[in-house]
C-alpha positions in Angstrom: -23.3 -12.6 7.8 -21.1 -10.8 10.6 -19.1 -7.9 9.8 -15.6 -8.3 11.7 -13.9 -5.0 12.0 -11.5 -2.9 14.6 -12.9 -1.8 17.9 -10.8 0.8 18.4 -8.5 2.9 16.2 -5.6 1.5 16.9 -6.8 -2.5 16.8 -8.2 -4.8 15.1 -11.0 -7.1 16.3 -10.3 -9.5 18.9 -12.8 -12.0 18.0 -10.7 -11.8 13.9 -7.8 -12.0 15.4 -8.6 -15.2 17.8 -10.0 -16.8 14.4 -6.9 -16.2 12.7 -4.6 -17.1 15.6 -6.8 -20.5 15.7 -6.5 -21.8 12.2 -2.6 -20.4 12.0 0.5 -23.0 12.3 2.2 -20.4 13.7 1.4 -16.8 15.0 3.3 -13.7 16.9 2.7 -9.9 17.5 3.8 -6.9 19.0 2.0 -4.4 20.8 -0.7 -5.5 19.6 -0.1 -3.4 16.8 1.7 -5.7 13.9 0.7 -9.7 13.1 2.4 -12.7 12.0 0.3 -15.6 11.1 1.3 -18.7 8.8 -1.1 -21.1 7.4 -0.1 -24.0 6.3 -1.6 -27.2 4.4 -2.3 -28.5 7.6 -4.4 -26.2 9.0 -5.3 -24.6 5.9 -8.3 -27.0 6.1 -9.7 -24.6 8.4 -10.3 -21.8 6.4 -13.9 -22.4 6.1 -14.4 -21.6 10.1 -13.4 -17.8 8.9 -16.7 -18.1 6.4 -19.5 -16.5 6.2 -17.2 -14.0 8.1 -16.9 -10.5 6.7 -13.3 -9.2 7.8 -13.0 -4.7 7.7 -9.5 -4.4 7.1 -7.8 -1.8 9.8 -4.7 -0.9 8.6 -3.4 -3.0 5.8 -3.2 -6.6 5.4 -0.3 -8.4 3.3 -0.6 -12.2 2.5 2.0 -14.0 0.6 0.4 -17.3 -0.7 3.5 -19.5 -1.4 1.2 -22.5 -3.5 -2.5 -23.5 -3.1 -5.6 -21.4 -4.2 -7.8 -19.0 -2.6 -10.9 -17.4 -3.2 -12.3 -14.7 -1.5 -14.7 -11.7 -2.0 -13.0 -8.2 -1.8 -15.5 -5.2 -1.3 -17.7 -5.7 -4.7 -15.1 -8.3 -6.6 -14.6 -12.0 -6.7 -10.8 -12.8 -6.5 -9.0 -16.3 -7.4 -5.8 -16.2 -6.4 -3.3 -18.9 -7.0 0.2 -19.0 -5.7 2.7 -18.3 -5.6 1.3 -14.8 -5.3 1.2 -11.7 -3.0 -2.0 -9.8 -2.4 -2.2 -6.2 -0.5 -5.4 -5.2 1.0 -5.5 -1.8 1.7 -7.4 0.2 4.9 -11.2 -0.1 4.7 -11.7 -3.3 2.4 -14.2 -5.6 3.1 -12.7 -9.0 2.9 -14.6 -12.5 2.6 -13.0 -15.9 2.5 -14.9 -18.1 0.5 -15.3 -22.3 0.9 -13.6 -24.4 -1.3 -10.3 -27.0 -1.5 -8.0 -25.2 0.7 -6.3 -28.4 1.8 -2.5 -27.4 -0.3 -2.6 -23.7 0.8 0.6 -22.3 2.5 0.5 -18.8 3.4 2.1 -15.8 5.3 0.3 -13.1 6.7 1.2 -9.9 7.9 -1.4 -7.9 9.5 -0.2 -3.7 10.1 -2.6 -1.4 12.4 -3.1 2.2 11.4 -1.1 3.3 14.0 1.4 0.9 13.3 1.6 2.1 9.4 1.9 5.9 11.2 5.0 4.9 12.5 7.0 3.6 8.7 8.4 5.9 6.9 8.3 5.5 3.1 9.5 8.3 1.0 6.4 7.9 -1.7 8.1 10.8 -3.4 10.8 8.2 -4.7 8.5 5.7 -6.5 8.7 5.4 -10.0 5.7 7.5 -11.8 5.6 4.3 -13.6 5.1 2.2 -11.1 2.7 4.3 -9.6 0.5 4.1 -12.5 0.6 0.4 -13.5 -0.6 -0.8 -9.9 -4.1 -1.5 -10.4 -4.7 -5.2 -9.0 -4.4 -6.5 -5.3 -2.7 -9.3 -6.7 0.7 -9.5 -7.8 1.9 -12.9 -9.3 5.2 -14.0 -7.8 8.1 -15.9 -9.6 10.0 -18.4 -7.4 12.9 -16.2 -6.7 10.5 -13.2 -5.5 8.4 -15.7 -2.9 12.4 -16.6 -1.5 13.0 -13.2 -1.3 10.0 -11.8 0.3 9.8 -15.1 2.7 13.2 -13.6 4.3 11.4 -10.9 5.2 8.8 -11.9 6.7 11.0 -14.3 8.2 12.8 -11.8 10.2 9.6 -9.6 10.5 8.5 -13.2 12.9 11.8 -13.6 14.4 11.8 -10.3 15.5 8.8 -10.2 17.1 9.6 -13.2 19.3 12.7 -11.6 21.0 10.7 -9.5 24.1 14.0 -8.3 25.0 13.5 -5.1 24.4 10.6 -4.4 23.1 10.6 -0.6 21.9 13.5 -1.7 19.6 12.1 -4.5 18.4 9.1 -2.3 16.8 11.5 0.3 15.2 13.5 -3.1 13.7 10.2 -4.1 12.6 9.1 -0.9 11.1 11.9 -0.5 9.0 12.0 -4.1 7.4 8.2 -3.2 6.9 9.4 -0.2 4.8 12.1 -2.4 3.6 9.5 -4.8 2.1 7.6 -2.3 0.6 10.4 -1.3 -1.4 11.3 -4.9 -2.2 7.4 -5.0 -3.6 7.9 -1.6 -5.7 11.5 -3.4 -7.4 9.7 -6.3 -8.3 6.8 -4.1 -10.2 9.6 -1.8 -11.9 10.7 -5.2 -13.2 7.9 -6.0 -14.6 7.3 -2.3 -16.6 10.4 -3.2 -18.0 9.7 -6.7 -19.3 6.4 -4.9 -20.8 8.2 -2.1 -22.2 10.9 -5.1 -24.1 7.7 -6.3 -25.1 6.8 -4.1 -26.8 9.7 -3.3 -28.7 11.0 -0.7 -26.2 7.9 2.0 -27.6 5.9 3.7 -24.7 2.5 3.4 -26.1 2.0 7.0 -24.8 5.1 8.7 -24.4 3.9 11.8 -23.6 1.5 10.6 -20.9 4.9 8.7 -19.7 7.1 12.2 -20.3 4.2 14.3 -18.1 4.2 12.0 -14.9 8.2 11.9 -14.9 7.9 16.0 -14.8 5.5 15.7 -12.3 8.2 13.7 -10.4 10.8 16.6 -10.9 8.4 19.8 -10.3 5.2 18.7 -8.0 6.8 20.8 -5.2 6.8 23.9 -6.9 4.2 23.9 -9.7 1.0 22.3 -10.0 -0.7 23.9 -13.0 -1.6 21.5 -15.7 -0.6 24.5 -18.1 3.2 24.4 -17.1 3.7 20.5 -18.1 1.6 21.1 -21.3 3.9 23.4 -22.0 6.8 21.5 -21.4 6.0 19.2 -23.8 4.5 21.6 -26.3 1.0 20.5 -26.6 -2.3 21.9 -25.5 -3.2 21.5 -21.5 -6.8 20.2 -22.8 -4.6 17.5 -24.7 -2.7 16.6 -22.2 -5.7 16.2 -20.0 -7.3 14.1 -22.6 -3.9 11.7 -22.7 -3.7 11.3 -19.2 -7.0 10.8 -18.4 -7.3 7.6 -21.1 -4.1 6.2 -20.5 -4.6 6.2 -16.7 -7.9 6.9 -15.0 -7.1 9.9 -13.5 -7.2 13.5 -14.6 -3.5 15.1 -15.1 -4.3 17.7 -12.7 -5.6 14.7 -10.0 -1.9 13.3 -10.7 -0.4 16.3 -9.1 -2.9 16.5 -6.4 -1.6 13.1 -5.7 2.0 13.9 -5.6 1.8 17.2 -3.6 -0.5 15.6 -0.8 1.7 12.1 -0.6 4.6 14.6 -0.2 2.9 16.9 2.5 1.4 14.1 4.5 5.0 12.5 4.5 6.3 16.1 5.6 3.8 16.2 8.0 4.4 12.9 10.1 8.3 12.6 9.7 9.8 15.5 8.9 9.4 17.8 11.8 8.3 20.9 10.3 5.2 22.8 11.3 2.4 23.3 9.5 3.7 26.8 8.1 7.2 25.2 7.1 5.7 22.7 4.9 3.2 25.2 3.3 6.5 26.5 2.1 8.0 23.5 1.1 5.3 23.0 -1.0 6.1 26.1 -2.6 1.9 27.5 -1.6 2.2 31.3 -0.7 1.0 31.2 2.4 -0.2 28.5 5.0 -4.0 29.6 4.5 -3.8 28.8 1.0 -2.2 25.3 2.0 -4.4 24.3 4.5 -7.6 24.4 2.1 -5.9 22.6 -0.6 -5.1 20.0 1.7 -8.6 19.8 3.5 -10.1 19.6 0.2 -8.9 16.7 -0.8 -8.3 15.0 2.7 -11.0 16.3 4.8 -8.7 16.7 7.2 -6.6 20.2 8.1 -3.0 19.7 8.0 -2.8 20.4 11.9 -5.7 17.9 12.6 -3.7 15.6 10.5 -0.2 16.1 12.0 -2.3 15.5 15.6 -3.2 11.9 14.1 -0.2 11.1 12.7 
């Protein structure tokens, strides 16, 4: 078993890509940085050259499987994935395409290097706490109307990248309908916390683990004790921290470690502060103090991480 992977930071494999560009109907790039390949049910017989290939995602990989079924292994897990159906695979998974009747299968792949996905920015500040919470699958199942709507993006994500015109454009065009499609992604799973929530008679099953990430929302810039949103909602912190931590998987005080770093890193890259400015922004007293909160749960320093970005 061969473990496909990026040679460099900023690309993926040649030899993964040349295997993808060889079973795809159609195929385009730019700067060697964003990929468009389609696979369709006549070429989709060709999966099984990509087996017993192990494929190191670089980046992030998107595939929107209009019909047909796929199987592949993804780090530890077994996936079966029948469309029509959109599966994200994030930076570092190790991905495996497994044999079996792929003769039907018609699907659009978008391939994003890291320092492509440096380049998009996407406010994660705005997403629904709800929506935050409830993505827990690679797989999202897709209703007829959602594949149309995604396919136009992509669509334009390929046409784009076929006009050489001018180039530098071109990748800015493709980085916002990149964010675009992101967002598109994050409506559709709104969409579907509110057909659970009719479900269910319109009743949160916790509404106080719901009321504590919405507050988290509000005040993540300028409070980060788990004490001030306990007492917001007049129960105990150690309460609270029980709540959250069944209802989600994460600790309440990891939730707004999660917010404050999304936020900073998103300062960092786009917003063209300094390192000192977004210490303040963040509402720390001083940049010391903001530099070791942010190395400890990044490993990285906020500087070394601006330098990256």
């Amino acid at each position: 078993m061969k473990i496909l992977t990026a040679e460099t930071d900023n690309e993926l494999g040649t030899e993964a890509l040349r295997l993808l560009e060889e079973i795809s109907s159609d195929f385009s790039m730019i700067d060697k940085s964003c990929y468009y390949c389609h696979i369709n049910s006549e070429m989709s017989c060709r999966l099984g050259d990509l087996n017993p290939n192990v494929f190191k995602v670089s980046g992030n990989v998107m595939v929107i499987l209009v019909k047909g079924h796929l199987h592949v292994d993804l780090n530890t897990d077994s996936i079966d994935v029948d469309g029509p159906a959109a599966v994200s695979l994030t930076h570092g998974s190790l991905v495996s395409f497994q044999p079996g009747d792929n003769s039907e299968i018609d699907a659009h792949i978008l391939i994003y290097t890291p320092s492509f996905l440096h380049d998009i920015n996407v406010s994660f500040s705005s997403i629904s706490v709800d929506a935050i919470a409830s993505v827990e699958s690679p797989v999202m199942e897709l209703r007829e109307r959602e594949v149309h709507v995604l396919l136009r993006y992509v669509s334009l994500i390929h046409a784009v990248m076929g006009d050489r015109f001018n180039m530098q454009l071109n990748r800015h065009i493709i980085s916002s309908l990149t964010s675009a499609l992101f967002y598109q992604l994050m409506l559709f799973v709104y969409r579907r916390i509110d057909t659970r929530s009719d479900n269910r008679g319109g009743h949160r099953r916790n509404s106080y683990v719901q009321d504590f990430l919405k507050l988290v929302h509000l005040y993540y810039t300028s409070e980060r004790s788990v004490s001030f949103y306990a007492s917001q909602l007049f129960i105990s912190p150690k309460y609270l921290s029980l709540l959250v931590k069944e209802a989600t998987g994460r600790s309440a005080a990891q939730w707004i470690d999660h917010f404050v770093i999304m936020e900073a890193k998103n300062l960092l890259r786009y917003s063209g502060k300094n390192v000192q400015q977004v210490a303040y922004a963040l509402n720390f007293s001083n940049q010391s103090s903001f530099g070791k909160y942010f190395k400890h749960l990044t490993g990285l320093s906020p500087t070394d991480f601006q330098k990256q970005s």
